[in-house]
N, CA, C and O of each residue as an XYZ file, in Angstrom:
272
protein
N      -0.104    101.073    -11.250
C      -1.324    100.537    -11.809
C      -2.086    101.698    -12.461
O      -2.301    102.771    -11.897
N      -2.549    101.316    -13.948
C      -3.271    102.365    -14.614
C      -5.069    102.923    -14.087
O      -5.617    102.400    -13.117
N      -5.510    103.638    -14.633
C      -6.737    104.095    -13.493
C      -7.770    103.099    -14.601
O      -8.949    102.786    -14.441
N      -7.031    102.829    -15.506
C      -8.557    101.827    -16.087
C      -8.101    100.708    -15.675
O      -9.099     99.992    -15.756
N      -7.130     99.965    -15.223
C      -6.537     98.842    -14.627
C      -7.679     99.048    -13.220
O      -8.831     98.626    -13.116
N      -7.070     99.648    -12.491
C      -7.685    100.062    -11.255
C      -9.463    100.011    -11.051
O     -10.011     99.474    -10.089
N     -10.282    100.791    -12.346
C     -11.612    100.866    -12.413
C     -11.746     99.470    -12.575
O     -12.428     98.886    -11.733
N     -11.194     98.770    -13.556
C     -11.741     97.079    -14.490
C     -11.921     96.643    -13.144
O     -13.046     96.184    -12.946
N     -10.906     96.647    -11.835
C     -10.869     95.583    -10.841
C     -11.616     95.938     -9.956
O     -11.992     94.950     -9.326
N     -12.072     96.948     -9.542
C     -13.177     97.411     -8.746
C     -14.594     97.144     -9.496
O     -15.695     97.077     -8.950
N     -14.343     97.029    -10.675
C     -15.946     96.252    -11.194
C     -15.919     95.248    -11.055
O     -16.909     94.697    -10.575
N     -14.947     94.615    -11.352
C     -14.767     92.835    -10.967
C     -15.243     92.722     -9.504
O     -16.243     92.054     -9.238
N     -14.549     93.357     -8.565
C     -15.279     92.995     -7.482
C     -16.384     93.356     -7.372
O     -17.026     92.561     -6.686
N     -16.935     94.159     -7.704
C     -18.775     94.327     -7.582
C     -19.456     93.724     -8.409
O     -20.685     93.738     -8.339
N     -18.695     92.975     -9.502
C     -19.526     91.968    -10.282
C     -19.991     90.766     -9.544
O     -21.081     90.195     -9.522
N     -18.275     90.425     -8.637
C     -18.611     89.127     -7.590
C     -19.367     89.206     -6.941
O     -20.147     88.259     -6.835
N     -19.525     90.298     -6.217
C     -20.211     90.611     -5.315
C     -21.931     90.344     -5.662
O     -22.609     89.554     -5.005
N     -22.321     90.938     -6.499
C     -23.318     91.069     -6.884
C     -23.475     89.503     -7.552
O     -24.574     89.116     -7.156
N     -23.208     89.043     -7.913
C     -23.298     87.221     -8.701
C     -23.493     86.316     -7.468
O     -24.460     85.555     -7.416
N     -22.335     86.411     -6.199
C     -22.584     85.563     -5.259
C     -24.317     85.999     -4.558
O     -25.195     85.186     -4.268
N     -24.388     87.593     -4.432
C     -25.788     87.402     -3.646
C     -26.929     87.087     -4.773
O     -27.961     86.719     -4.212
N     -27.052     87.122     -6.205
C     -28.135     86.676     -6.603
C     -27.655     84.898     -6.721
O     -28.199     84.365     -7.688
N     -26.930     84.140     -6.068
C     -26.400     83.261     -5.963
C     -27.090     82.726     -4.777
O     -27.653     81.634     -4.703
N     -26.965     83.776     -3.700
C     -27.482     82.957     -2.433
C     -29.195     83.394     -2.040
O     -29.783     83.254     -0.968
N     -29.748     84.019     -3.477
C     -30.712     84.494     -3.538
C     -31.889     83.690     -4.546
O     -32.947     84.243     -4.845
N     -31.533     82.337     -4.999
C     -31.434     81.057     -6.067
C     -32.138     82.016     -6.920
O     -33.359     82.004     -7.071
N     -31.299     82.889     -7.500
C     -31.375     83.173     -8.903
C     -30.520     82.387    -10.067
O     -29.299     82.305    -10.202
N     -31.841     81.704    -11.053
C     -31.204     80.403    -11.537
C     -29.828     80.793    -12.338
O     -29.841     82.004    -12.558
N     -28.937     80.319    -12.721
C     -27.135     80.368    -12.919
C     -27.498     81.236    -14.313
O     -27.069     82.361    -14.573
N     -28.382     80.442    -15.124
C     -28.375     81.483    -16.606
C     -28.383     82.684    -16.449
O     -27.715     83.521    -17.056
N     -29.385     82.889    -15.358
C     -29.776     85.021    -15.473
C     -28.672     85.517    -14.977
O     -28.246     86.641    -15.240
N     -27.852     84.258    -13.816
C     -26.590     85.552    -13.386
C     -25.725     85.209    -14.357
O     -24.948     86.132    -14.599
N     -25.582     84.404    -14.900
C     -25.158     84.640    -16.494
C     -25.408     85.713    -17.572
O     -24.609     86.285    -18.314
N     -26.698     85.818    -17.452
C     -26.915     86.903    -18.387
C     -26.112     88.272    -17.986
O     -25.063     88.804    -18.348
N     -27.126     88.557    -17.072
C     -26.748     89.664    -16.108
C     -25.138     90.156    -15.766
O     -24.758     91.315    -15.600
N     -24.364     88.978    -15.716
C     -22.839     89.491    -15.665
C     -22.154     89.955    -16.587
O     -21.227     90.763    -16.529
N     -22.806     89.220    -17.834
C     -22.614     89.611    -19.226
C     -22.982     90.883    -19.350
O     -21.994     91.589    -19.557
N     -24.065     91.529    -19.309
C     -24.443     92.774    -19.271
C     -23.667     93.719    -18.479
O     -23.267     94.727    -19.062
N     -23.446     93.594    -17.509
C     -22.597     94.373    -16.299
C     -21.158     94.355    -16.740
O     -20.568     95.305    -16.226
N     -20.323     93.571    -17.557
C     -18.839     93.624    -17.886
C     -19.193     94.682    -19.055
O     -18.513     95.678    -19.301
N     -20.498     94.261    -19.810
C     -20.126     95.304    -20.885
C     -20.378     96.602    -20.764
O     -19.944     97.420    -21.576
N     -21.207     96.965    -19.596
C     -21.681     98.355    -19.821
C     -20.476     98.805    -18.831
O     -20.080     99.951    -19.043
N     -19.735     98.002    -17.643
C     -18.381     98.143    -16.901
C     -17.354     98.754    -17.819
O     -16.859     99.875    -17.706
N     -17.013     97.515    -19.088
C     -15.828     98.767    -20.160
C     -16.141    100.119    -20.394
O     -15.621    101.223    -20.231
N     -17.456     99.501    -20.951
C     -17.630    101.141    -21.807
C     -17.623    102.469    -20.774
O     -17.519    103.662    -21.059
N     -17.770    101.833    -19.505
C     -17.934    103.157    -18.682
C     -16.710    103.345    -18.158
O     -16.340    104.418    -17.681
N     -15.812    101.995    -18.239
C     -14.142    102.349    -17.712
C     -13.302    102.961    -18.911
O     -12.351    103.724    -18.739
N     -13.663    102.631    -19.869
C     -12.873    103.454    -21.216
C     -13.251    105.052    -21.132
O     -12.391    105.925    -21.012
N     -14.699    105.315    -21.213
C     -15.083    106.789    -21.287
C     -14.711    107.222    -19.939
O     -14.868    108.442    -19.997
N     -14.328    106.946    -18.811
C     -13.911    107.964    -17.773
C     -12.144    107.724    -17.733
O     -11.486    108.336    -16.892
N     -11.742    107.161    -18.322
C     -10.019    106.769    -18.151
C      -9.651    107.891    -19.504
O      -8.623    108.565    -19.444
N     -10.246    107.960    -20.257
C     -10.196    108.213    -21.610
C      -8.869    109.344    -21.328
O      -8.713    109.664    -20.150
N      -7.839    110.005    -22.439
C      -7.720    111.556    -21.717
C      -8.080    112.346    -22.511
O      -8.055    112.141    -23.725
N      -8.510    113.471    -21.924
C      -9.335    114.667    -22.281
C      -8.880    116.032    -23.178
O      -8.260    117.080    -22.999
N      -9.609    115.317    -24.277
C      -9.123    116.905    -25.073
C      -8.848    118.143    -25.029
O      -9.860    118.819    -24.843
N      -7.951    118.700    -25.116
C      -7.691    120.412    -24.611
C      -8.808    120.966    -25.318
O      -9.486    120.382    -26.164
N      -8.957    122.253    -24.863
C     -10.396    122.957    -25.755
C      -9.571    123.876    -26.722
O      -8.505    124.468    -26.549
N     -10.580    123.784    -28.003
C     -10.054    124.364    -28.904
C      -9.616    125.898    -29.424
O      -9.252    126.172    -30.567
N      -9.741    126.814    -28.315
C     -10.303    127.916    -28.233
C      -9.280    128.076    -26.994
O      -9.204    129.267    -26.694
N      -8.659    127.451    -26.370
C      -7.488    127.844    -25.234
C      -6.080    128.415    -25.893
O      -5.353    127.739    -26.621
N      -5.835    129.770    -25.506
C      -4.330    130.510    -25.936
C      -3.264    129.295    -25.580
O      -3.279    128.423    -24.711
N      -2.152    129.687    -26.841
C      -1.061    129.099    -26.586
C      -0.673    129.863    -25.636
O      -1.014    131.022    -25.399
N       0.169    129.082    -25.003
C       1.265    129.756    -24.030
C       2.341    130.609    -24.742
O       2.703    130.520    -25.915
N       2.747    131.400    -23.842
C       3.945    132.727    -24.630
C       5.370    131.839    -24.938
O       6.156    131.211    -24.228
N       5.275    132.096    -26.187
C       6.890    131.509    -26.159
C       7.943    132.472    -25.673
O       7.745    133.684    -25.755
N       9.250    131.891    -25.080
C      10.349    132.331    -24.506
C      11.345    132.771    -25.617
O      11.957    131.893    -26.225
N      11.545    134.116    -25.923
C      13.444    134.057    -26.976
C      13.969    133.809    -25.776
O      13.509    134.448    -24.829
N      14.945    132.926    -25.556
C      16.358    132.707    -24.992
C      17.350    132.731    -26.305
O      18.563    132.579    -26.165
């Protein structure tokens, strides 16, 4: 399983999580509507930018090449 596979489903569960208690909290269905909407999207963008992979720095020596 990939680590943004892995992040998406650990937001999913804290999305549920968080929907059922403003659920048993009669927060009316639209706002946890809204609200989930909001939370998946700011969920990608934060599972894309930490899965992302990371540019080498531009300014790092090559490694020595070998004559064989």
């Amino acid at each position: 399983m990939s680590a943004f596979s892995l992040y998406v489903l650990g937001f999913l569960v804290l999305l549920a999580g968080l929907g059922y208690g403003a659920y048993l909290l009669n927060v009316p269905p639209t706002w946890i509507g809204v609200g989930a909407l909001v939370l998946i999207g700011v969920g990608l963008m934060s599972a894309v930018s930490r899965t992302k992979p990371r540019d080498p720095p531009a300014d790092a020596p090559e490694p020595p090449h070998s004559s064989a």
